[in-house]
C-alpha positions as CSV (number, residue, x, y, z in Angstrom):
1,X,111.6,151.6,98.2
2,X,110.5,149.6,95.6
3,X,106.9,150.3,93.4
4,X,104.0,149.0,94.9
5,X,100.9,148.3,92.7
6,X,97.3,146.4,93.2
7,X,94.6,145.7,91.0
8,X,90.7,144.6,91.8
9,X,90.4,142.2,89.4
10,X,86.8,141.1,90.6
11,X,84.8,142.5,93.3
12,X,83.3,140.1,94.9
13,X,81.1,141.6,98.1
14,X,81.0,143.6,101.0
15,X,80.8,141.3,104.3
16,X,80.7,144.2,106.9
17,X,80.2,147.7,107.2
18,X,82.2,149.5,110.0
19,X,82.8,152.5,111.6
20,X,83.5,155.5,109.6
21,X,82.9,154.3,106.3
22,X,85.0,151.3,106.0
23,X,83.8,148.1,105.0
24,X,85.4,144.7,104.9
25,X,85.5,143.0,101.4
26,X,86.3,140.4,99.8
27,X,87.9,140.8,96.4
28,X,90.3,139.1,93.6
29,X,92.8,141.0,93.7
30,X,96.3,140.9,91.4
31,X,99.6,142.5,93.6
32,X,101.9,143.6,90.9
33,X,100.6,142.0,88.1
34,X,101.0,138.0,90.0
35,X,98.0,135.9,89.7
36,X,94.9,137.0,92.2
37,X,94.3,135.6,94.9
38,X,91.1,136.4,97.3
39,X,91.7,139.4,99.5
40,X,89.6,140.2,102.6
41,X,90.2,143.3,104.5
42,X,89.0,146.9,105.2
43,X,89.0,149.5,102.4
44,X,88.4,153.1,102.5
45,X,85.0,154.0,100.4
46,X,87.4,154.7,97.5
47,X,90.0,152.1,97.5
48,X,92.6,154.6,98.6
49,X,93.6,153.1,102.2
50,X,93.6,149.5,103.2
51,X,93.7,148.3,106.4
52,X,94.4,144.8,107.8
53,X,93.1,142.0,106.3
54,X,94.3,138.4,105.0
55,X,94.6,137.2,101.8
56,X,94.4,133.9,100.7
57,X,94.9,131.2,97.4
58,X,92.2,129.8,95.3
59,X,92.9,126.5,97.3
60,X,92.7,128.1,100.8
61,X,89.7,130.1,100.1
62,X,88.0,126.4,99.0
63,X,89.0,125.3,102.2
64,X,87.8,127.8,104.2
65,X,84.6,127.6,102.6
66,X,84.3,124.0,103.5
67,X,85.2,124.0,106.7
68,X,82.6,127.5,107.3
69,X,79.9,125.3,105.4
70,X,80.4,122.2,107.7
71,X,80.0,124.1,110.7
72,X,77.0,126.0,109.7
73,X,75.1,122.2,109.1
């Protein structure tokens, strides 16, 4: 299996705090070493377990903070 690796480059915010510690966040995050990209998912308190989440491009997170923006007017 090959070597896995992940750097927080930035962190940005917490947007929710769950059950049993967990918190979804939204980071910059680097996967082995490629350019970040903005990652939003559930961590452990420590960074040690992540759970489900989606990550996304400079461009889509633009977008997606558009189209969030337009419905909120």
């Amino acid at each position: 299996m090959a070597e896995f690796k992940y750097e927080i480059v930035e962190q940005i915010g917490v947007i929710a705090e769950g059950s049993k510690g967990w918190k979804k966040e939204i980071n910059l995050v680097s996967w082995n070493g490629a350019a970040p990209k903005y990652d939003i998912r559930d961590w452990s308190e420590d960074h040690s377990k992540m759970g489900k989440g989606i990550t996304l491009t400079a461009d889509e997170a633009w977008e997606l903070c558009q189209l969030l923006s337009e419905k909120l007017q």
